[in-house]
N, C-alpha and C positions, 0 to 999 in steps of 0.2 A: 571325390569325383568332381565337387566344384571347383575347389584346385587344378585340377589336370587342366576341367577348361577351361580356367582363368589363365595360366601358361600357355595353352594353346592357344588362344584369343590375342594376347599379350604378345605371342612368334608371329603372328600370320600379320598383326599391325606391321610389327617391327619389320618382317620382312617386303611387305607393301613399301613402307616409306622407306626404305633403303632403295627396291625395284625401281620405283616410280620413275622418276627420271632417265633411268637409261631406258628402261622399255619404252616408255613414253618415244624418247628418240628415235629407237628402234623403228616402231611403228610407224612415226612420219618419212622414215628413211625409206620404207618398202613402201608406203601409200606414192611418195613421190617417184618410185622406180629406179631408185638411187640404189638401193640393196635389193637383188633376187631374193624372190620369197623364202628359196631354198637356205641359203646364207645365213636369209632374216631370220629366220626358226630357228637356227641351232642357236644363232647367237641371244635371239630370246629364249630361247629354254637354260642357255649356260647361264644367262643375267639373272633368271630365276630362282636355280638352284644356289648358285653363289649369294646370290639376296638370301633365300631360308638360311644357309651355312652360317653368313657374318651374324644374320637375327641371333641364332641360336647361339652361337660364343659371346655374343656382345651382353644376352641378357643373364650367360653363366656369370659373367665377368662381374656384371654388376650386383648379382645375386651373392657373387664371393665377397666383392669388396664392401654392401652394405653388412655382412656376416661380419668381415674383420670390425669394421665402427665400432656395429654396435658391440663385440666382443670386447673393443679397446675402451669404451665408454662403460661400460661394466666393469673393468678393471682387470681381466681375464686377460691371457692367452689369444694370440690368434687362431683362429680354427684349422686343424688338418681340414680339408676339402678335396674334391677329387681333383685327378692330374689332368685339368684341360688348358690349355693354351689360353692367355690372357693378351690381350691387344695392346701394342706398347704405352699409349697412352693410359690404359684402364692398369694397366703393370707399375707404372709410374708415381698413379696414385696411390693404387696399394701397396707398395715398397714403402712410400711416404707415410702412409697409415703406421704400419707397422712400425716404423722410427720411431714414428710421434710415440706410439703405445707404448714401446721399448721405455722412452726416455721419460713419459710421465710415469711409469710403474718405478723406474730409478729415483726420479724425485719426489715420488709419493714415498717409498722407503725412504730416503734421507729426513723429510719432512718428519715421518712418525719418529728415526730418531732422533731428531734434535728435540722432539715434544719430550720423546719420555729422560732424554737428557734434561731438558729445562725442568721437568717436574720434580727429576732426581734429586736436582740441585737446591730449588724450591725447598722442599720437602727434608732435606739433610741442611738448610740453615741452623744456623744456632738459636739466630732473634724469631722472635713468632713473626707472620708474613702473612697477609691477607690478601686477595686478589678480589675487588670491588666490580661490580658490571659500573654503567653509564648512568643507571639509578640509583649507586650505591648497594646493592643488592651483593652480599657476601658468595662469591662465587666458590674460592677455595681459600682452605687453611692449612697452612704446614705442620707438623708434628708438636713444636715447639709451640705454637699458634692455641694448638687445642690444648697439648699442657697446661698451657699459661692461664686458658678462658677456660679450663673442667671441659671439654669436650671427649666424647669418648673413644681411646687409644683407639687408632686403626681406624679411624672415622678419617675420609678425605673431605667429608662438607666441612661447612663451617659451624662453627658452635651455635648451640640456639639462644646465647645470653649477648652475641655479638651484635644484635642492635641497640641495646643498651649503650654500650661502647661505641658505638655509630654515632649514637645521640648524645655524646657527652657535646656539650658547647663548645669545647676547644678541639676538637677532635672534628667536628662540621666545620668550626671557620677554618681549619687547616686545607678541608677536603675543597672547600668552596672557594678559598684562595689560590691553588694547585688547576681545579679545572677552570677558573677563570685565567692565571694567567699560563698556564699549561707549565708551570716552576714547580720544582718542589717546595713543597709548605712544612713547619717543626710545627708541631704542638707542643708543651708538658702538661700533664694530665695526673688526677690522685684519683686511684681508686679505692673506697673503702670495702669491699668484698670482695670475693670472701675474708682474703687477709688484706689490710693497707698496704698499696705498693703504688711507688713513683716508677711512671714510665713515659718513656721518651717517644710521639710520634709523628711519624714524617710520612706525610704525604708523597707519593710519584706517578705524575698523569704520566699514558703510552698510549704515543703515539708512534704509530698506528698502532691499534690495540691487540691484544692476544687473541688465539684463533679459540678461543673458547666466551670471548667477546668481554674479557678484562682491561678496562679504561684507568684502574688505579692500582697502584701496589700502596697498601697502609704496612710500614714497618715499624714492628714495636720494639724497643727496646729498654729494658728492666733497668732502672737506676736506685731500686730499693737498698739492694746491700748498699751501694757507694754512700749513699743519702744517708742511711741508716751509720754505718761508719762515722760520715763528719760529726752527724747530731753524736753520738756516743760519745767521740772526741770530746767535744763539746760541753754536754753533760759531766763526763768523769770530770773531768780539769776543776768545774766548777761546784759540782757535791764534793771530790776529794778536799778540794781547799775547804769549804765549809766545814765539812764535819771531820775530817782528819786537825783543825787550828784547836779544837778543846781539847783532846788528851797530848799532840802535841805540846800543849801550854803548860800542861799538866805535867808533863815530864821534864821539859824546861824549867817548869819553877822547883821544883824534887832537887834536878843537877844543882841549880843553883846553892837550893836549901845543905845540901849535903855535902858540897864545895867548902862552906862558909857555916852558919849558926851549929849543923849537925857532923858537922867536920870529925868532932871525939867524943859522939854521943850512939854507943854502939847500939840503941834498944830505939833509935830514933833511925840510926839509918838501914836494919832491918824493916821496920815497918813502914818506912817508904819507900824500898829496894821492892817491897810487895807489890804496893799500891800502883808503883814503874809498871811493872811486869804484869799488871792486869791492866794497863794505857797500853803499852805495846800489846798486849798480846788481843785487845780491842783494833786495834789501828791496822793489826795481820789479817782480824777477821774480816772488817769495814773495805780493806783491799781487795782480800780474795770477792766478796760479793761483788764488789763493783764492776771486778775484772768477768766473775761468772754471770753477771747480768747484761754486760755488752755484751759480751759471745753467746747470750741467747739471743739479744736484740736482735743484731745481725742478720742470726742465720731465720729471724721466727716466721721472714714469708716464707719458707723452703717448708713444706710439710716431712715429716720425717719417715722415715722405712724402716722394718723389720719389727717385731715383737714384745712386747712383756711381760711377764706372769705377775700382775698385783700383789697376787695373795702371796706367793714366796720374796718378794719383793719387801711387802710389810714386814714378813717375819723376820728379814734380815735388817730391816732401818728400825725394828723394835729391838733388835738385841746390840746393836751399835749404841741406840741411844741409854742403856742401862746406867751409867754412871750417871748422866745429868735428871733421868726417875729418880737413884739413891739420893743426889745433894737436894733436889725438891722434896724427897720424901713422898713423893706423888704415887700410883698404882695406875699401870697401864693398862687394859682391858681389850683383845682383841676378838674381832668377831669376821673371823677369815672362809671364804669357802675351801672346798682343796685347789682349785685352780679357777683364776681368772683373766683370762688375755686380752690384753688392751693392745689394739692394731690399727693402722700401724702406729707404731711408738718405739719413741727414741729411751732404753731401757733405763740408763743412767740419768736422763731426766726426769724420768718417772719417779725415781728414785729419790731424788732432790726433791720434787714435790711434798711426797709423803714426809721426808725429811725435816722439810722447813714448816710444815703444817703441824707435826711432831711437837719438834721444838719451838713452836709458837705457842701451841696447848700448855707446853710443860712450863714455861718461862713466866706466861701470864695466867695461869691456871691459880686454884688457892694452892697454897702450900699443903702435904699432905693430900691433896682433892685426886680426884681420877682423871686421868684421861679416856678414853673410848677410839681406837681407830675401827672401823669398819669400812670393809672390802667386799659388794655384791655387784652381778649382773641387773641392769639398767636400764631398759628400750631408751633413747632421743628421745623426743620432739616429733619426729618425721618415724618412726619407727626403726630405727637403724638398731642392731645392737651395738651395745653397750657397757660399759661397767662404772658403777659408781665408786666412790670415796668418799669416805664421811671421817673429819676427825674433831672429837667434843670434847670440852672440859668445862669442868662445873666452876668456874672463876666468878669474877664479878659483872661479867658481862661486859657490853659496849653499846656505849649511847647513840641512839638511833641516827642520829646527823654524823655521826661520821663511819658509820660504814661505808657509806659510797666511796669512800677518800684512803680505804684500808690501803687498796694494792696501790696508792702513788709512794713514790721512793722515797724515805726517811719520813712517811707521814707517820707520827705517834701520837696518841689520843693521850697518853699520861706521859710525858718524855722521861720526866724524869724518873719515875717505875723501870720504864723500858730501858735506859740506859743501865738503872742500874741490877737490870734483870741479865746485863749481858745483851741486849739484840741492838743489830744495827740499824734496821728500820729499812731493812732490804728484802727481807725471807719472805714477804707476801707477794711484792713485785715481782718477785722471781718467777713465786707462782702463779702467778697470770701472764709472765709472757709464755711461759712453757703449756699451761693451758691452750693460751692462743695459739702457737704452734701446733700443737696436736689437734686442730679443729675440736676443741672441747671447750667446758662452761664451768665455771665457780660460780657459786654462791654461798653468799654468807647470813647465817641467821644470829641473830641474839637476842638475850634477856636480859637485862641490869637485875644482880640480882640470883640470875640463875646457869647462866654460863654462855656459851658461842659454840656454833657449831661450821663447821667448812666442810661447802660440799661440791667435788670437783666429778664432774662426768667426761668421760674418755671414751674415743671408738673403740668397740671390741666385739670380742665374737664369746 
């Protein structure tokens, strides 16, 4: 009801001030005798009613066209409305209205897809991609991005360890060189966790910034493997020459020996045709390690996928190693469950492990003494499951200062034992990079005295 007569109120104004003037006219035309009263009347009652008429379509018109606004300013459709006649002017506007509407709903669509194009793209890089606010503040992170930082799959925030990475020093003066001189800025940065990795990164200020209020793109780029590569290069070139020059020497002086002094001494060049063939056949092994310890290097930031059963895994690296138990005379001892799965894990490295922990027991074990492998489930640290490894032998032990030094490459606590035990001074190394690889932990105990035990824990379930 107070609507109806706010309407009514609002026609009878409008028709007033539309009337006013010509009645006004009117009136002085008849007070002056210039217009017969009779005249006067019809033409004031016509000015009147045409006054209410125009009121009445002028205030639909505007009633219609504040309807369209605000329908266009909501983002809507213009409104059906009923079929009255709009005033060319008042028509004009609203044609215009509706353009506008038309064309910003057009470029409100193209807008959203070029967003969710940009984000596609974002999002399907290869390099991990961060998108920074004005405070540094991790806006988004792309697939790659959260792989790289442990974020979890399917997450579009950013990781919760990316301030860290924010705060590295070179990774600030990169971002703090970039918005100062609005250039892009390179960092190179080492991260020691979770695994050591070189990465490359570059700063890029945007201007003007993204509609989600992103002022930086931080692009990372992984230069672990390349890095990892060179140094391996590197390394091999320089243990090969080292420890491949004695038994090469050794074999050299043999040809020579057996050229010349043992030339037609048939029981002399037997017994160094032997001694040949256990240098070569040291120098085959000393390669393949070397060869199998860079291609773990390499790949050991890459965390590995799929499965292992431990315990069938032992049973098969214990019946491989049978011939070098018989020449040690040693006794193997296993204490297996029926099933233990180490996840995720690379199967054959798994296997390598228990392998070279094996034959490190068995090599430097006592002669005749036992070995022990044991294989059980394990909780972490943090409660994760688990499975442990355990391999023992009752030897002479290992002096306390150098344990820490077990897993560096060709470290030997007795060399010349170990040399002539057969080992290259590689099989521990092995085993800690393939540990580190599988996010897992060694430990080593000993006794002088009473023997060593190695004990490796693995994800599993």
């Amino acid at each position: 009801m107070a609507g109806e007569r706010a309407k009514s109120g609002a026609w009878l104004r409008a028709s007033a001030v539309i009337a006013a003037v010509p009645v006004v006219s009117l009136l002085i035309l008849m007070a002056a005798g210039a217009l017969s009263p009779g005249p006067g009347l019809v033409a004031l009652i016509a000015t009147l009613g045409s006054s209410a008429l125009t009121a009445r379509i002028w205030l639909d018109n505007l009633a219609r066209l504040a309807a369209r606004i605000r329908a266009s300013a909501a983002g809507g459709g213009v409104p059906d409305l009923p079929d009255t006649p709009l005033l060319p002017s008042v028509q004009a506007v609203a044609d215009g209205v509706t353009r506008l509407a038309r064309s910003l709903a057009e470029r409100g669509a193209q807008v959203e897809q070029l967003r969710r194009a940009d984000a596609a793209i974002i999002e399907a890089l290869p390099d991990p991609l961060l998108v920074l606010s004005a405070d540094r503040y991790p806006l988004r992170a792309n697939r790659a991005a959260r792989d790289t930082l442990g974020a979890p799959q399917g997450s579009g925030s950013a990781p919760a360890d990316m301030a860290v990475l924010l705060r590295h020093p070179a990774v600030a003066e990169a971002l703090d060189r970039a918005m100062a001189t609005g250039r892009p800025a390179i960092a190179d940065l080492a991260l020691p966790v979770p695994m050591p990795r070189d990465l490359v990164a570059q700063a890029i200020p945007l201007d003007p910034p993204l509609a989600d209020g992103g002022r930086i793109l931080v692009l990372l780029s992984d230069r672990t493997r390349e890095r990892a590569v060179e140094r391996t290069r590197a390394d091999f070139v320089a243990n090969a020459s080292h420890e491949l020059r004695t038994p090469l020497a050794s074999l050299i002086g043999f040809i020579e020996t057996l050229r010349g002094p043992a030339a037609d001494d048939p029981a002399a060049q037997q017994r160094f045709l032997q001694i040949m063939a256990e240098q070569a056949d040291r120098m085959r092994r000393l390669i393949d390690d070397l060869l199998g310890l860079s291609r773990i290097e390499v790949s050991e930031h890459q965390a590995p996928s799929g499965s292992a059963d431990a315990a069938a895994m032992a049973r098969s690296e214990a019946e491989a190693l049978a011939p070098i138990l018989a020449a040690r005379k040693a006794h193997l001892v296993l204490d297996l469950p029926a099933e233990a799965v180490a996840e995720p894990a690379d199967a054959d490295q798994i296997g390598q492990v228990m392998r070279n922990l094996l034959d490190n027991a068995i090599r430097h074990g006592r002669s005749g003494g036992e070995v022990r492998l044991t294989v059980a489930a394990a909780p972490g640290r943090d409660g994760r499951g688990g499975i442990g490894i355990a391999v023992s032998d009752d030897g002479p032990g290992i002096p306390r200062e150098h344990i820490p030094r077990l897993t560096e490459r060709f470290y030997r606590v007795d060399k010349g034992r170990s040399r002539s035990a057969g080992g290259t001074g590689l099989g521990l190394a092995i085993v800690k990079h393939i540990v580190n690889r599988h996010r897992g932990t060694l430990a080593i105990e000993s006794e002088e005295g009473v023997g060593t035990t190695f004990r490796v824990w693995l994800p599993g379930r």
